[in-house]
Backbone as CSV, one residue per row, in Angstrom:
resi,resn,N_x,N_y,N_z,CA_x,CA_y,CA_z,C_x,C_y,C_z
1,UNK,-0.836,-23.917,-0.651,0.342,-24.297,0.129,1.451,-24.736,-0.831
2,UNK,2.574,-24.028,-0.857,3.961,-24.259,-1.307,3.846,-25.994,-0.874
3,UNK,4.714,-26.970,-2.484,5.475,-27.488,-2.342,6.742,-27.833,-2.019
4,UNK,7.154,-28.888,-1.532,8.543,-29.021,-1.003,9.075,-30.065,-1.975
5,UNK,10.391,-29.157,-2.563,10.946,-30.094,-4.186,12.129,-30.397,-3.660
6,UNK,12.304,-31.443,-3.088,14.186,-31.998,-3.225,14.807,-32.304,-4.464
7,UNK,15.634,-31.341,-4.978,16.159,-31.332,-5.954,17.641,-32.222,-6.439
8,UNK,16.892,-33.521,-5.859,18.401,-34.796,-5.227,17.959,-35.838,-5.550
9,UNK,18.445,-36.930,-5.868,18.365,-38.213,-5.970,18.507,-38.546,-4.546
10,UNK,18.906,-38.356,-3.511,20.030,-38.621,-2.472,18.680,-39.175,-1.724
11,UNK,19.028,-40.691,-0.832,17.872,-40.966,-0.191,18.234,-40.517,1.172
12,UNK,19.321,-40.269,1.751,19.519,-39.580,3.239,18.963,-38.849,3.228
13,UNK,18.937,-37.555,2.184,18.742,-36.061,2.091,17.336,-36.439,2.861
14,UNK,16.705,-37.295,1.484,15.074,-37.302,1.558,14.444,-38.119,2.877
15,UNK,15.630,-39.006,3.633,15.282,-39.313,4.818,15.085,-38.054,5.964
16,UNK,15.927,-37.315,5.508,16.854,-36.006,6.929,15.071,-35.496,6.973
17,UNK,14.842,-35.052,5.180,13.216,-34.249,5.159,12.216,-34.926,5.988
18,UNK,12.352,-35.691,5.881,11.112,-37.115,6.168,10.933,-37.407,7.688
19,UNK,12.103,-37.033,8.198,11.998,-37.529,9.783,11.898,-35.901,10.835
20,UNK,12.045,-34.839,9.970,11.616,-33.850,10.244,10.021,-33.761,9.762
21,UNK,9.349,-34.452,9.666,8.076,-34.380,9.166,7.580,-33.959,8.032
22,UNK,8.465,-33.879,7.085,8.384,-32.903,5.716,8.400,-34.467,4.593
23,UNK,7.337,-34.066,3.283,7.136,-34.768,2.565,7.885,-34.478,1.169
24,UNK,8.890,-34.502,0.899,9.226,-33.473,-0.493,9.147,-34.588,-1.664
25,UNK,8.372,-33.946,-2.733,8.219,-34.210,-4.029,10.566,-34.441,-4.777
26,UNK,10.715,-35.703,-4.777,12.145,-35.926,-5.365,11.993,-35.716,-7.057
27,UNK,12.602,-34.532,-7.447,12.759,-34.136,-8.744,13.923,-33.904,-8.740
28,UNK,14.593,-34.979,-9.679,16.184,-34.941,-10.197,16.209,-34.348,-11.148
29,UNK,17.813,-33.051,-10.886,17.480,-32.455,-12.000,18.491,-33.114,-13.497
30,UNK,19.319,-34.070,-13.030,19.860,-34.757,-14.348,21.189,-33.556,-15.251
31,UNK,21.626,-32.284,-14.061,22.900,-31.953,-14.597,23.838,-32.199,-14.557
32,UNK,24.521,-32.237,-15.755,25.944,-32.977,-15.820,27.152,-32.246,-14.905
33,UNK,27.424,-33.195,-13.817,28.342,-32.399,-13.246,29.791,-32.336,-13.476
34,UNK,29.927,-33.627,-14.350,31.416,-33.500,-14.528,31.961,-32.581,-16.301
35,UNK,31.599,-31.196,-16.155,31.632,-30.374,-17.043,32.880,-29.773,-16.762
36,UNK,34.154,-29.408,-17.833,35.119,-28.317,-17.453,34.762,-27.147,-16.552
37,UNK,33.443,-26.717,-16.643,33.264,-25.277,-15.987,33.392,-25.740,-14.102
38,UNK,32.802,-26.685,-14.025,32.312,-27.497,-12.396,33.947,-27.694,-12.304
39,UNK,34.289,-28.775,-12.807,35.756,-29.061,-12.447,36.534,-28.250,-12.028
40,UNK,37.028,-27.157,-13.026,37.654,-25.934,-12.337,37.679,-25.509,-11.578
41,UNK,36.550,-25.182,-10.611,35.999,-24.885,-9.327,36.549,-25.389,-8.275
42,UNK,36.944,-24.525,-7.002,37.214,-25.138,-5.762,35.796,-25.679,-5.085
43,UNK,36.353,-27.016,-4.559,35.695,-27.783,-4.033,34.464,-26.979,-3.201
44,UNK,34.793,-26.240,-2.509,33.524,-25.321,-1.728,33.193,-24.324,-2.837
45,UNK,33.360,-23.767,-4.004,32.497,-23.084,-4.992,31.468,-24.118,-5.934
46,UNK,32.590,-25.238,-5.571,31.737,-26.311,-6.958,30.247,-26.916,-6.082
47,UNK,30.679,-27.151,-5.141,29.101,-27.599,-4.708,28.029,-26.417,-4.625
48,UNK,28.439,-25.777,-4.251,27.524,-24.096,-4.264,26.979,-23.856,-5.642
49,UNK,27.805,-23.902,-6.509,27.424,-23.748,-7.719,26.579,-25.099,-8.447
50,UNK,27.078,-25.924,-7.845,26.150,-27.566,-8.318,24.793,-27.392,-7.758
51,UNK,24.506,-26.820,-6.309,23.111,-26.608,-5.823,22.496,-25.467,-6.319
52,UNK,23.386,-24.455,-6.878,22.084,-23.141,-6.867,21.847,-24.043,-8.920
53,UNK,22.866,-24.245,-9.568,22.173,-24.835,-10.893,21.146,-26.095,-10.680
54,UNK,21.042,-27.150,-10.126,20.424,-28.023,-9.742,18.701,-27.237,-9.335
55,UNK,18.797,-26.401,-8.434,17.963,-25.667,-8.102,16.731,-24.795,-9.119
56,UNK,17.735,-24.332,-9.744,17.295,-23.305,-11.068,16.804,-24.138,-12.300
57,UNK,17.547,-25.492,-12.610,17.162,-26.187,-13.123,15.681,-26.598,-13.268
58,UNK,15.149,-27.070,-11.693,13.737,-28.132,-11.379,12.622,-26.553,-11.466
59,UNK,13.955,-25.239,-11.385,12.811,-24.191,-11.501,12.100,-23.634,-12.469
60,UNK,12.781,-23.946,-13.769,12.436,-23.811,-15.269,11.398,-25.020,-15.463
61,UNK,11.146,-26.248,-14.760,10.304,-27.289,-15.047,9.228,-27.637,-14.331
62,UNK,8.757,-26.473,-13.523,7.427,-26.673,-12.655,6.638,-24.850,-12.880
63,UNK,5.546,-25.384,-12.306,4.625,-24.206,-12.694,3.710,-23.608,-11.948
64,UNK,3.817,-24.292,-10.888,3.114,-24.341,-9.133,3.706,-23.410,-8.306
65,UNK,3.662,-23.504,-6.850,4.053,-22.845,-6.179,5.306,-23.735,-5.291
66,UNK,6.078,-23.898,-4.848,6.695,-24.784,-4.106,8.453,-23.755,-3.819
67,UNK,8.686,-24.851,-2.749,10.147,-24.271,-1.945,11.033,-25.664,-2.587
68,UNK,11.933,-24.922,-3.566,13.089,-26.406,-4.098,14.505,-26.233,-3.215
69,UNK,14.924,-27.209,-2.515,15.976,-27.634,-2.126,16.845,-28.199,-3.033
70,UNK,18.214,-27.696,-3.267,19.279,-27.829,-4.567,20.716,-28.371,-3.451
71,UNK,20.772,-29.325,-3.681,22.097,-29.759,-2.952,23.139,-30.455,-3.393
72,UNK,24.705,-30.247,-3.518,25.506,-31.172,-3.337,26.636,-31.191,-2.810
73,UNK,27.361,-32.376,-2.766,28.542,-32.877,-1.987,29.657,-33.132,-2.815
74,UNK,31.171,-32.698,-1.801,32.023,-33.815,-2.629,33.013,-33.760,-1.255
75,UNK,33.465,-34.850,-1.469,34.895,-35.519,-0.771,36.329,-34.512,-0.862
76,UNK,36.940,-33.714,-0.532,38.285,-33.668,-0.894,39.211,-34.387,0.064
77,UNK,39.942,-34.836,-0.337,41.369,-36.228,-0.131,42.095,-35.624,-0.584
78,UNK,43.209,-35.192,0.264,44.921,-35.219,-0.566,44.705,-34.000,-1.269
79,UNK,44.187,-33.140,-1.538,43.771,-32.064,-2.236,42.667,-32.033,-3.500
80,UNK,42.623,-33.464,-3.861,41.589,-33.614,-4.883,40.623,-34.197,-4.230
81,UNK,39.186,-33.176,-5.312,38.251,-33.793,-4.934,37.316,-34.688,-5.675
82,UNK,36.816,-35.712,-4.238,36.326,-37.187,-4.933,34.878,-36.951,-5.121
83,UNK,34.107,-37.189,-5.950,32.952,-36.760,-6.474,32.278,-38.197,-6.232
84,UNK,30.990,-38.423,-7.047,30.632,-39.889,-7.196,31.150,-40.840,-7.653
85,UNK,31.301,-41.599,-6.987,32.560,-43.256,-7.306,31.750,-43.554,-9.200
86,UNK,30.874,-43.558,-9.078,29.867,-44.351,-10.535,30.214,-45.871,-10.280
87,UNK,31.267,-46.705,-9.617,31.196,-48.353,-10.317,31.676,-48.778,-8.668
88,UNK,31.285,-49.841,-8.760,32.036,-50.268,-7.240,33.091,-50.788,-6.884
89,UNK,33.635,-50.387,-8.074,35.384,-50.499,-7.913,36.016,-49.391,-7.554
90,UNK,35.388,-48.336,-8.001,36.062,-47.246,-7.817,35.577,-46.603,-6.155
91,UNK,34.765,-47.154,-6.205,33.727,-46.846,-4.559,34.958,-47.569,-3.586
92,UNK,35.523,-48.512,-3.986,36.604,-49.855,-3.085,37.543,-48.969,-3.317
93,UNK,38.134,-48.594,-4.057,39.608,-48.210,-4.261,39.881,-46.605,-3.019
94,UNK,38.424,-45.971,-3.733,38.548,-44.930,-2.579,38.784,-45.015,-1.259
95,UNK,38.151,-46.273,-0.857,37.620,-46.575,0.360,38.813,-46.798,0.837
96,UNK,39.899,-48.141,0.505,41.514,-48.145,0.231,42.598,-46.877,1.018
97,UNK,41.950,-45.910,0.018,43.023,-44.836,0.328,43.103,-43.994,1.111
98,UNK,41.546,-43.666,1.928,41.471,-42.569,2.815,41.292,-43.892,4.184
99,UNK,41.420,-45.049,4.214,41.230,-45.854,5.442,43.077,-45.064,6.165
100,UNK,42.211,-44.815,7.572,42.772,-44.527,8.357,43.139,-43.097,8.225
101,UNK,42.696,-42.674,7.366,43.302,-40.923,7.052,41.863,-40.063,6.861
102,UNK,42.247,-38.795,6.880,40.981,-38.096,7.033,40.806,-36.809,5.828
103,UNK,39.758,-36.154,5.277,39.313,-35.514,4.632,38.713,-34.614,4.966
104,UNK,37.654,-33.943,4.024,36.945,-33.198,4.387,36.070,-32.443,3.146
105,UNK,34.499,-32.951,3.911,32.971,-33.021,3.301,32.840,-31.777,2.866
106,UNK,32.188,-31.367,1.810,31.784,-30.135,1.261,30.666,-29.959,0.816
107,UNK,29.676,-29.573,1.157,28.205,-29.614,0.896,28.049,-28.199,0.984
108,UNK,26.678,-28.340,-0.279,26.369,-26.675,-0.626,24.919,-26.643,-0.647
109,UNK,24.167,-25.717,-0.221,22.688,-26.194,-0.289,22.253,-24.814,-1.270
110,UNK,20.534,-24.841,-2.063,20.744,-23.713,-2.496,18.911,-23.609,-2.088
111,UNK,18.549,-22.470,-1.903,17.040,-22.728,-1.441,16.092,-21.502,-2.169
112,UNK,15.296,-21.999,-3.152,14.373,-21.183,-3.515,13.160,-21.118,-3.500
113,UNK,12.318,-20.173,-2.949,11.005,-19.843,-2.410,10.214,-19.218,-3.644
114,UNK,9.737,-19.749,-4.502,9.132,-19.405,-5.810,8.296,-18.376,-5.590
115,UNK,7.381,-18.658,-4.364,6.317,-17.579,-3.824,6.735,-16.388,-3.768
116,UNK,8.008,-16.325,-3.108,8.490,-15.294,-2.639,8.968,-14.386,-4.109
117,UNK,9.498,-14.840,-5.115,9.715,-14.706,-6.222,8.867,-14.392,-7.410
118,UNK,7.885,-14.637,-6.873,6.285,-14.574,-7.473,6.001,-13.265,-7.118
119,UNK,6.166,-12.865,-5.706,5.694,-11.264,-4.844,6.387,-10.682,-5.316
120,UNK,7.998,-10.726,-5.371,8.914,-9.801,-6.116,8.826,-9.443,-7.185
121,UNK,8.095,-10.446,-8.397,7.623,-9.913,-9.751,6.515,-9.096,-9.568
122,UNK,5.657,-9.561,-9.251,4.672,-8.296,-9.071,4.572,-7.266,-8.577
123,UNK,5.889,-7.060,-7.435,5.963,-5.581,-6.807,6.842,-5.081,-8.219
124,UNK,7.660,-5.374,-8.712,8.522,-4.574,-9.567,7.911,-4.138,-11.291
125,UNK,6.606,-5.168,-11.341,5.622,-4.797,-12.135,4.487,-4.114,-12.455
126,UNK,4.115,-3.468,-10.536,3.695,-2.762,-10.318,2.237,-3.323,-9.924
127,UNK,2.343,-4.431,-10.160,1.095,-5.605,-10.095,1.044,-5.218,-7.962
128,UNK,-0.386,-5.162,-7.667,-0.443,-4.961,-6.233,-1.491,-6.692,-5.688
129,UNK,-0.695,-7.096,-5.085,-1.274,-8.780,-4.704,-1.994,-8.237,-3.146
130,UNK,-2.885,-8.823,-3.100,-3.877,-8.990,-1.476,-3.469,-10.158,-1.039
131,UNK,-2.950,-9.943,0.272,-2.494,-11.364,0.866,-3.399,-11.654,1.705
132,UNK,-3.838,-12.793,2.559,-4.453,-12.356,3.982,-3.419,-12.228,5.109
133,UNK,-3.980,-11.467,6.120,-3.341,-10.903,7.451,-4.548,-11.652,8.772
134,UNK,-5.655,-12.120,8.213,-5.798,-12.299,9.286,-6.701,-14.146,9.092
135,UNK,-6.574,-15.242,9.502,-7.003,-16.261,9.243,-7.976,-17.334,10.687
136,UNK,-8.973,-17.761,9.871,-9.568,-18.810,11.264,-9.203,-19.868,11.033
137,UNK,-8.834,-20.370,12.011,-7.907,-21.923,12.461,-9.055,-23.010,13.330
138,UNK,-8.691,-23.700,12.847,-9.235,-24.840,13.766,-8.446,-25.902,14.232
139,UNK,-8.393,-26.787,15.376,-7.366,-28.070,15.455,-8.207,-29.134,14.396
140,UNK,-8.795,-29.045,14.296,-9.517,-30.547,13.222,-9.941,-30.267,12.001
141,UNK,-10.591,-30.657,10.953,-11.388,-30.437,10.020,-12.407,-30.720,10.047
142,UNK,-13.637,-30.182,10.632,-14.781,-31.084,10.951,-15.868,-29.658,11.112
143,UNK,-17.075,-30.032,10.948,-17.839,-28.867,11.213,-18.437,-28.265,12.272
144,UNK,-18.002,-29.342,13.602,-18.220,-28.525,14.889,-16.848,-27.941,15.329
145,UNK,-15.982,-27.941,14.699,-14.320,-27.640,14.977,-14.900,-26.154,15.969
146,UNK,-13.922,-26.181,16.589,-13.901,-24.655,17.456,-13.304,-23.783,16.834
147,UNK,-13.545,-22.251,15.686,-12.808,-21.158,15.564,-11.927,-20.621,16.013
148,UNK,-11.158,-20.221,15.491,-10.125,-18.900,16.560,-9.421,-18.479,15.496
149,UNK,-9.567,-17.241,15.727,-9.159,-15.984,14.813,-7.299,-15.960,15.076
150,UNK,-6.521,-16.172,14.033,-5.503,-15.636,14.471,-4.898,-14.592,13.153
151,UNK,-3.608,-13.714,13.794,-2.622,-13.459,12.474,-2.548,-14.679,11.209
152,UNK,-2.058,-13.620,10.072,-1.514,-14.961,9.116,-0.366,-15.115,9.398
153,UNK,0.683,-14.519,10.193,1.661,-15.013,10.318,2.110,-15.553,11.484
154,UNK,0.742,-16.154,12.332,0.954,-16.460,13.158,0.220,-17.736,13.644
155,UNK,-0.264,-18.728,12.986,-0.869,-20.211,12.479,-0.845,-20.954,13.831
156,UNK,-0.455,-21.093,14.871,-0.391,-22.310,15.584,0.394,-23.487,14.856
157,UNK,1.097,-24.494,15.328,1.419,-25.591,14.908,0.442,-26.545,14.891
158,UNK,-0.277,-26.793,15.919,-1.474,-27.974,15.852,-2.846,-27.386,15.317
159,UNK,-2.963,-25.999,14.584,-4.079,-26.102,14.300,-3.720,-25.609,12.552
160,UNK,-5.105,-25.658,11.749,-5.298,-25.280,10.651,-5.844,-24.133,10.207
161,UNK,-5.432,-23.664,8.866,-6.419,-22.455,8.217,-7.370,-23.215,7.615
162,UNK,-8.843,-22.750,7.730,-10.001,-23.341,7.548,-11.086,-22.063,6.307
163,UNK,-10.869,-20.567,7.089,-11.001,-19.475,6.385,-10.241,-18.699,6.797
164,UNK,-10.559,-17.452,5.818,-9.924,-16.410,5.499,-10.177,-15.217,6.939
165,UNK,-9.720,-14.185,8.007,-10.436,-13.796,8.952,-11.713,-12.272,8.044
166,UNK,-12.121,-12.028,9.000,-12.733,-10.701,8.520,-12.293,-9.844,7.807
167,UNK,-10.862,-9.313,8.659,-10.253,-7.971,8.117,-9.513,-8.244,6.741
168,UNK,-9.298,-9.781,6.220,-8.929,-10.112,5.261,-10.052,-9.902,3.836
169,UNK,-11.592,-10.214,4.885,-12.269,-10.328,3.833,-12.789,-8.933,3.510
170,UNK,-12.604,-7.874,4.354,-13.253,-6.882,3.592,-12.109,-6.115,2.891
171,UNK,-10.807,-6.367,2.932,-9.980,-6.046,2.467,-10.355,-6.520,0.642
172,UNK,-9.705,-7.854,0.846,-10.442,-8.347,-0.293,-11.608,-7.703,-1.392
173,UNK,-12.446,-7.698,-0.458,-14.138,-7.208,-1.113,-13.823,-5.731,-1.446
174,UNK,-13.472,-4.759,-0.524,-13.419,-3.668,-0.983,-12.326,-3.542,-2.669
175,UNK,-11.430,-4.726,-2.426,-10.621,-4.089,-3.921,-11.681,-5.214,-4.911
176,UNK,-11.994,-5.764,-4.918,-13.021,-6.367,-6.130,-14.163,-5.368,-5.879
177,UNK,-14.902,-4.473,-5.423,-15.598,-3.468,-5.606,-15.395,-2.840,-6.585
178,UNK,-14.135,-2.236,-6.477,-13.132,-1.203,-7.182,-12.723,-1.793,-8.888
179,UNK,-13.357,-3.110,-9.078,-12.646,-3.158,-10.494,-14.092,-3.222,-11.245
180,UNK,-13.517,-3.621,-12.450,-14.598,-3.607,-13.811,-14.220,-4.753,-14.324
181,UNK,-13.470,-6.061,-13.726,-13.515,-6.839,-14.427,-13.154,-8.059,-13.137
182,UNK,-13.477,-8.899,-12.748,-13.335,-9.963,-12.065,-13.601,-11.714,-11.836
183,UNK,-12.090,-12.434,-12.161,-11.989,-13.390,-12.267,-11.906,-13.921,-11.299
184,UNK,-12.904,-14.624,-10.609,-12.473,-15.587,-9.199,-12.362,-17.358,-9.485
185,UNK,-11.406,-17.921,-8.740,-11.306,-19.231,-8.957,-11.091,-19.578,-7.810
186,UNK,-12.001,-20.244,-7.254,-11.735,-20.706,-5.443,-11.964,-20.101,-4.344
187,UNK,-12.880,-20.849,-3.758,-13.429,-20.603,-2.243,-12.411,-19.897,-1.672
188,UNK,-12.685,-18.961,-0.175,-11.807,-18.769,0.353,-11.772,-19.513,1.729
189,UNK,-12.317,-20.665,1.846,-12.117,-21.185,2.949,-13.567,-22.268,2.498
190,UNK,-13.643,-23.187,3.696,-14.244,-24.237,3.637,-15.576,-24.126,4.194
191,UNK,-16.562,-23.551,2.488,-17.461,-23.489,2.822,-18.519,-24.242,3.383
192,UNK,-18.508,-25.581,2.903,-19.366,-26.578,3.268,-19.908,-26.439,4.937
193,UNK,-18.773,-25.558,6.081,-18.788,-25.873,7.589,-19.215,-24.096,7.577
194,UNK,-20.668,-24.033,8.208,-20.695,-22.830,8.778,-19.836,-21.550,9.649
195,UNK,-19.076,-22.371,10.352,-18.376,-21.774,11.451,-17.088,-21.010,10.077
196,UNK,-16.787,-21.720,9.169,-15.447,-21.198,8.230,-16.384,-21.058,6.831
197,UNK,-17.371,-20.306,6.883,-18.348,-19.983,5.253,-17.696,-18.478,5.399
198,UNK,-17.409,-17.996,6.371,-17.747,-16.515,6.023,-16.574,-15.631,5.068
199,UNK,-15.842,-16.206,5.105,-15.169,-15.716,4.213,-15.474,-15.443,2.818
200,UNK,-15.814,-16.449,1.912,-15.814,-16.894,1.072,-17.227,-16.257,0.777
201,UNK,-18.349,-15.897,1.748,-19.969,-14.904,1.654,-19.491,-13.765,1.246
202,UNK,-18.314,-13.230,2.104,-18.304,-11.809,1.899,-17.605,-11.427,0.267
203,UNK,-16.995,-12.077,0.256,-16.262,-12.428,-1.308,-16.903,-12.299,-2.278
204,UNK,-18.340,-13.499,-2.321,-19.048,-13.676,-3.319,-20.073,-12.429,-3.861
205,UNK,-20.506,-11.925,-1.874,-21.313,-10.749,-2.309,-20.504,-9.644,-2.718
206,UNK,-19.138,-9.761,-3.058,-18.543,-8.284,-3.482,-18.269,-8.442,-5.016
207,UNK,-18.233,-9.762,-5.423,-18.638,-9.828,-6.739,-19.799,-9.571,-7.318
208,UNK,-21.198,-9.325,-6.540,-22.600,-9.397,-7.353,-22.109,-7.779,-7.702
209,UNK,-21.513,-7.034,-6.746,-21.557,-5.670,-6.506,-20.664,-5.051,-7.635
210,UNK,-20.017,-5.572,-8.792,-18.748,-5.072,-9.590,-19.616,-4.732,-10.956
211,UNK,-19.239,-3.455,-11.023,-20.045,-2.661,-12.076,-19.784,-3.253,-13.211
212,UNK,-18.681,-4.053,-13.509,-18.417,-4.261,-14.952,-18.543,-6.096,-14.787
213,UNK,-17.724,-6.839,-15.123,-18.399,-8.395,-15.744,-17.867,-9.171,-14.236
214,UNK,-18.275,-9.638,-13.732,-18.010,-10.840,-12.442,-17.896,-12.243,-13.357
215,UNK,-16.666,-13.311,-13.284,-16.718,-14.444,-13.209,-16.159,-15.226,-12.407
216,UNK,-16.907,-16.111,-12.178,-17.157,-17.248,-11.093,-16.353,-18.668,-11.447
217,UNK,-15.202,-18.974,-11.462,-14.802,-20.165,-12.175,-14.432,-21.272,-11.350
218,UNK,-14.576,-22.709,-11.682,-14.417,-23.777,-10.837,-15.588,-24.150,-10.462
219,UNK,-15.696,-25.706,-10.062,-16.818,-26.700,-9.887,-16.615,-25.925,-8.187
220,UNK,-15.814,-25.531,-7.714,-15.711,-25.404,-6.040,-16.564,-24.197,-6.069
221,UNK,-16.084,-23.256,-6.477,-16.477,-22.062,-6.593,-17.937,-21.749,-7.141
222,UNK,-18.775,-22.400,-8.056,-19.682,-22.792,-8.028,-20.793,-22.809,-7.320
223,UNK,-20.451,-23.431,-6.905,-21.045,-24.598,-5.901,-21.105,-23.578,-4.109
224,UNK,-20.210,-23.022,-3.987,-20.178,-22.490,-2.938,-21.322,-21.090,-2.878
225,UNK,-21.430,-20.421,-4.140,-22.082,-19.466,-3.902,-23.399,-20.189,-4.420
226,UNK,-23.652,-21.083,-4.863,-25.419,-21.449,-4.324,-25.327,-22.237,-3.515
227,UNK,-24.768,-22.583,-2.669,-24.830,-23.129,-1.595,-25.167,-21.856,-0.435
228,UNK,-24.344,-20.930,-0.629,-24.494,-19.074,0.450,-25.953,-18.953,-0.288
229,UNK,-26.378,-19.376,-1.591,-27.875,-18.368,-1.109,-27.426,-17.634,-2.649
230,UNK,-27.070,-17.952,-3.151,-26.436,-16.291,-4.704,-27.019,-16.591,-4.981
231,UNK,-28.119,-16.141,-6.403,-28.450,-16.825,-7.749,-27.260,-16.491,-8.555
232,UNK,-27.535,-17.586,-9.442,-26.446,-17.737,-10.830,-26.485,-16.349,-11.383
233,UNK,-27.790,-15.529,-11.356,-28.141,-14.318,-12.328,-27.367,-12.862,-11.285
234,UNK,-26.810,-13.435,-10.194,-26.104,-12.622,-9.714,-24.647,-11.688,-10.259
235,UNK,-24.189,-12.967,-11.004,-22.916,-13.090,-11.407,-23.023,-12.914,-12.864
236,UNK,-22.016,-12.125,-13.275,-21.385,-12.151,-14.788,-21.918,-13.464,-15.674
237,UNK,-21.219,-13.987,-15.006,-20.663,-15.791,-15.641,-20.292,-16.837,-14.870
238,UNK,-20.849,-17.669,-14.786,-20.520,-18.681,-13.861,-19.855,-20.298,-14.571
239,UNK,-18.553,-20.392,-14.249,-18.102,-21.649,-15.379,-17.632,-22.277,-14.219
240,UNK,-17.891,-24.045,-14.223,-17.011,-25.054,-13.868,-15.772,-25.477,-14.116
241,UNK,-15.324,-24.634,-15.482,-13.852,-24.914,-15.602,-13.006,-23.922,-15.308
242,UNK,-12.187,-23.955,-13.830,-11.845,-23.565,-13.189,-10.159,-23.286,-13.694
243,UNK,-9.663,-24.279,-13.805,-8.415,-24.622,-14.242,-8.392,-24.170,-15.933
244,UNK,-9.043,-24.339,-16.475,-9.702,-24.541,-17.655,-9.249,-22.461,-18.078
245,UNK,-10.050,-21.935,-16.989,-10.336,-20.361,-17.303,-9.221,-19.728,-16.643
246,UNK,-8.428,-20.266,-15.737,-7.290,-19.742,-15.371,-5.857,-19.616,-16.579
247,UNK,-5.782,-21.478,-17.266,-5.527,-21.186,-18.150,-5.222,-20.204,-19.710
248,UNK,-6.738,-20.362,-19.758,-6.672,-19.297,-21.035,-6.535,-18.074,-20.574
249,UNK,-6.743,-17.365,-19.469,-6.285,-15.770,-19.470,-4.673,-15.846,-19.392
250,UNK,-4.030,-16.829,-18.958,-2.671,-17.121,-19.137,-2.312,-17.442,-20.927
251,UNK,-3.494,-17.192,-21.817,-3.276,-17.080,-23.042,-2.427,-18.842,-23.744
252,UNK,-2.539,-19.696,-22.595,-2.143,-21.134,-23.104,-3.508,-21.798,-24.378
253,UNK,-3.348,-22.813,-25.097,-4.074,-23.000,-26.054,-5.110,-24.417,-25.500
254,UNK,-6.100,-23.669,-25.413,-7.425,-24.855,-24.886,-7.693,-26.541,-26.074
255,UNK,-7.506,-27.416,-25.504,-7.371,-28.299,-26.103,-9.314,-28.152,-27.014
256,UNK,-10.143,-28.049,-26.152,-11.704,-28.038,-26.654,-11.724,-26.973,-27.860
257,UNK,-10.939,-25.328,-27.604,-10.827,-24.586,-28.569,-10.577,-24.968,-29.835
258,UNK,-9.421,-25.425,-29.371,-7.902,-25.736,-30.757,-8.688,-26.802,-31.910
259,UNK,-9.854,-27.460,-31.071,-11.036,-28.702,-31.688,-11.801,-28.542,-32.696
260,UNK,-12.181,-26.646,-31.799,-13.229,-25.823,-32.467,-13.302,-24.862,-33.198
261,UNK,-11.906,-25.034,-33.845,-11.059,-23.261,-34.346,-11.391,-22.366,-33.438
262,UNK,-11.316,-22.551,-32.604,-11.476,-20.956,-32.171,-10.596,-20.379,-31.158
């Protein structure tokens, strides 16, 4: 599940999120706005341009999945526009000059969906991603929860994804059939509860089935296929470091390696 990044100091903003039921992670991005390039700008380009940089900014400094909200404001009065007071004198003086007279607010929002940006690299790389299309929901988390099969793009509000549906999983299974090399990291649903294992069975048994090396990575992942019944001797390789093995095929430098020359 995408994070939600308010890319604001602003505590309204993060109230407006908050009372809509939304939790957003506040990451300031600390650009200088009072730059010749910003200044120049009409008041409705400069905030537009203050949110999509603000935006792009918190996007160079995370590595997850998440939706960043990039926003800002300014005042224009009299034709100039009033930006942040900084001292509370200057907050008074403003206050002074527009009493009884009127202005007008300029806010720019800028909104980026990393995920979505994530799919677009890989279609234009030629990279082909399996999404699911079809998911089981439950209203609770619990292991007598009641099933129900729905679309993925079609969730219920009061209920949850718990697993992955069928047509997802043989989708799935059939393209890990098809390779010679397979890295898995994570259940596909919550195996521990019978009613939402099946996903995550059909998965595991399409890894015993891959002609060339199967690995199994993560304490979750683990754990789930001897829990279904696998033996370990099913699989390629079976590692607990999950994060650990995602890492290094991302070619980052293993702190245990770097220990061990190697």
């Amino acid at each position: 599940m995408p994070k939600l990044i308010l890319a604001s100091a602003s505590t309204s903003r993060r109230r407006l999120l908050e009372s809509a039921g939304l939790t957003p992670i506040v990451m300031v991005s600390h650009v200088d706005e009072e730059t010749e390039f910003f200044n120049a700008l009409s008041p409705t380009d400069m905030v537009i341009a203050l949110a999509i940089t603000k935006a792009h900014t918190i996007l160079e400094q995370i590595d997850f999945p998440a939706v960043i909200i990039g926003c800002d404001s300014t005042f224009e009065f009299d034709g100039q526009s009033l930006g942040k007071p900084g001292t509370p004198e200057i907050a008074f003086e403003r206050a002074k000059r527009v009493q009884g007279n009127s202005g007008l607010l300029h806010t720019g929002h800028c909104l980026i969906d990393t995920v979505k940006e994530l799919i677009h690299q890989a279609e234009t790389s030629g990279v082909k991603l399996l999404l699911p299309t079809d998911i089981v929901v439950a209203p609770t988390f619990a292991a007598d929860a009641t099933p129900t099969l729905v679309s993925a793009d079609n969730i219920p509000a009061d209920q949850m994804g718990l697993d992955i549906g069928p047509e997802t999983a043989r989708a799935f299974a059939d393209a890990i059939k098809g390779c010679k090399t397979v890295f898995w990291n994570g259940p596909m649903g919550v195996f521990e509860f019978p009613n939402f294992a099946a996903g995550t069975k059909v998965v595991a048994q399409a890894l015993t089935e891959v002609s060339g090396i199967s690995v199994v990575g993560g304490g979750d992942s683990a754990a789930a296929v001897r829990a279904l019944g696998f033996a370990d001797s099913a699989f390629g390789y079976i590692s607990t470091g999950g994060g650990a093995s995602l890492e290094y095929l991302e070619g980052k430098e293993l702190p245990g390696l770097k220990a061990l020359d190697l």
